[in-house]
N, C-alpha and C positions, 0 to 999 in steps of 0.2 A: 098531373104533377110534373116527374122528371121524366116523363117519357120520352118527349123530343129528343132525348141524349141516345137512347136506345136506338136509335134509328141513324146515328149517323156511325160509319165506322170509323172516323178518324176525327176524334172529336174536341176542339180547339181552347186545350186548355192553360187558364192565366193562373200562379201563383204570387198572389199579392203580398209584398213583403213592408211593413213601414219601417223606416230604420229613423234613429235618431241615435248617433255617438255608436256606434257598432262598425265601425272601421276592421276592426279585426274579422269579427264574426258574420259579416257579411260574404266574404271570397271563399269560405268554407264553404257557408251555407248554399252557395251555387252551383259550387264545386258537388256539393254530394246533391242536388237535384240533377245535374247534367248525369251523374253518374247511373243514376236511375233507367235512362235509355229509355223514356216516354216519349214515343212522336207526339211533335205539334205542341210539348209545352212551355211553355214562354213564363217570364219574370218579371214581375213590374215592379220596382222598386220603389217605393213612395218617400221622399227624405225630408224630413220637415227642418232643412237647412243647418242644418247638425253642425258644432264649431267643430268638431275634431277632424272633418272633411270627409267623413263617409259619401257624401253626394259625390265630391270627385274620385274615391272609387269606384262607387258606382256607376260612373259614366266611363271610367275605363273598363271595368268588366262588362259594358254593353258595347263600348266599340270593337271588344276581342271575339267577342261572341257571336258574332253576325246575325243580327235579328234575335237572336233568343233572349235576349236581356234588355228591357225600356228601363229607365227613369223616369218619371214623375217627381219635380223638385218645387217644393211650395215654397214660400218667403218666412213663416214662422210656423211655432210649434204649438200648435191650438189642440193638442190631443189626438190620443188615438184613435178614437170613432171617428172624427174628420176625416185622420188619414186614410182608414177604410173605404169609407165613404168614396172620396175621391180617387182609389183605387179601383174604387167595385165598380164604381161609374162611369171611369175608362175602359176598363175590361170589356164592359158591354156594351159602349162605344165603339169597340174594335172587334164584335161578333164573339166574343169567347162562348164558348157552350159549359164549359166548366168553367167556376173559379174557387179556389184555394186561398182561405185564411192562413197563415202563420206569422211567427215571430222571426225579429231574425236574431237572437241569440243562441240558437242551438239548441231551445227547449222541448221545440218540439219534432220527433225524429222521423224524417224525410221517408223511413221504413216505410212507415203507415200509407202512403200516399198510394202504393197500386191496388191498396185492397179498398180504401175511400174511394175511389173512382171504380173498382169494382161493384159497391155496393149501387152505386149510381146507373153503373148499366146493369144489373142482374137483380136488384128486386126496386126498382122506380121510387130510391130513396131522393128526394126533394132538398136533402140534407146530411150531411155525416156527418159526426163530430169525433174528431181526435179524441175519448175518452180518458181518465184516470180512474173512474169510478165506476166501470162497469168491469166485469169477472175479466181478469187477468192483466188490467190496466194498474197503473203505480204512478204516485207521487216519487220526487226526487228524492234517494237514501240520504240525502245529508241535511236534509230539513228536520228541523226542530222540532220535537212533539208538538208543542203548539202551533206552528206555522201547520203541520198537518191538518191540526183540528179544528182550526179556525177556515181552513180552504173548506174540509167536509162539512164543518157548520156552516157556511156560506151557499154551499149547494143546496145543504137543507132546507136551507132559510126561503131562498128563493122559490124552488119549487112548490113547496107549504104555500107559499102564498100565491103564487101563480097557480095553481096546481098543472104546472110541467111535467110531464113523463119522461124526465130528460135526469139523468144521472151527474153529468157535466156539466150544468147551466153555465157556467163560467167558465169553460173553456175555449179559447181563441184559435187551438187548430181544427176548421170544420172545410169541408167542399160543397160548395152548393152548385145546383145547375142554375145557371142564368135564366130560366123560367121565373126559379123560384124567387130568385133578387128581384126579379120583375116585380113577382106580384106580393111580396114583403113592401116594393115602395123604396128598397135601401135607401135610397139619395136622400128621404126624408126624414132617416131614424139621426136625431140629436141627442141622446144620452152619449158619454166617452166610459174609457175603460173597460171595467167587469161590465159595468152597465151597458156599457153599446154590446156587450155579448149576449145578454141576459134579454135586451130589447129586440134584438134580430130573432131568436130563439123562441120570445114570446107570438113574437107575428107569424112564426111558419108555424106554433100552432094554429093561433088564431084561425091562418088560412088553411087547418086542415092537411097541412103538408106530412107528407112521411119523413119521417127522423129516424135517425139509426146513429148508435152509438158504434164505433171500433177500438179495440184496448190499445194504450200508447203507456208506454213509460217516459213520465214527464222528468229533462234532465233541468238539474240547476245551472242558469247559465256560466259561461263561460269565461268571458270578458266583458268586463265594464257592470255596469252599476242598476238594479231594478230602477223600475221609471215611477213605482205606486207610490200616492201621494196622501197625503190625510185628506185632502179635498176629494180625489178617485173615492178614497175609502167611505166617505160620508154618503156620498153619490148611489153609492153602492148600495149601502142599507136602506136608501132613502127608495130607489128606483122600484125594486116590486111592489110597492106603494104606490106608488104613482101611477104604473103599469094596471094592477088592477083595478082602479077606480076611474082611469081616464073614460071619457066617453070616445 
């Protein structure tokens, strides 16, 4: 599984960021990875040509950076599994041994990341997920009773139907080892949104992988506007349907 990571001591890891219109909350979000004091971790910013010019921020916080900062700039905005996709792709393109899911609005708290990469080397977890819904993890306080209960009915939903041992199916801050991107296939998962997370999730069962969840307190973002669309939304209910019954 992720045992290759256990054996290297200094192990090269990518946190993939996709941004689209997050100008603001991009020079934070680096800001408090650099602050972290991880050797060897690197950022790849994937900008799917965002008009508000996040991509040429992000090309000056990789020239200030000296190597710790790549862009990745596509020509249009095809989704967020795409963007992954072509992050994860390059990541391991470029030998990472680690790579790290996140958003880049502030949602998901940069804290969590030396115990995700703990878990990686100390019990051969093939996958971490930034959790809300395992024992001590939290949804954002200024969410709405129902915005709450529709994310927990969503978890539900999916696992019920996949039967996933996974609490967070829907969660997009997870660390995988590049083993396991391997043999998930990433480059070939085509569902977007919840569902490109829900499908990535599905296949390291599939393949047997060890999962581990870690508690996060999910924040509501910061600046600028959610990207969920009624179409994501449909996608969504539709995909562990689909998932299940695919050959």
């Amino acid at each position: 599984m992720g045992t290759h990571v256990l054996t290297i001591d200094n192990p090269k890891i990518t946190v993939v960021v996709p941004t689209y219109n997050e100008r603001e909350n991009l020079p934070v979000l680096v800001a408090q990875l650099n602050s972290l004091g991880i050797a060897n971790l690197k950022v790849l910013v994937v900008d799917d040509n965002s008009p508000d010019g996040t991509g040429a921020v992000a090309d000056q916080l990789a020239a200030d950076s000296f190597g710790a900062v790549t862009v990745l700039h596509r020509q249009e905005k095809d989704g967020l599994g795409r963007a992954y996709v072509a992050g994860m792709t390059r990541a391991l393109e470029e030998s990472s041994d680690v790579v790290i899911q996140m958003d880049a609005d502030l949602s998901h708290p940069v804290s969590a990341i030396p115990t995700m990469l703990d878990r990686i080397r100390t019990s051969e977890a093939a996958l971490v997920i930034g959790s809300r819904y395992v024992a001590g993890g939290s949804t954002a306080t200024e969410w709405p009773w129902h915005r709450k209960a529709l994310s927990a009915w969503a978890n539900f939903y999916v696992a019920a139907i996949l039967g996933l041992r996974v609490k967070d199916a829907t969660a997009g801050f997870k660390a995988w080892t590049a083993a396991a991107l391997k043999q998930i296939d990433v480059a070939s998962i085509g569902s977007d949104g919840y569902s490109f997370q829900v499908e990535m999730n599905h296949r390291a069962a599939q393949k047997n992988l060890k999962i581990m969840e870690v508690p996060i307190h999910f924040e509501e973002r910061v600046e600028g506007a959610s990207k969920m669309n009624l179409r994501e939304q449909m996608e969504s209910a539709l995909t562990p349907w689909k998932l299940r019954f695919q050959k």
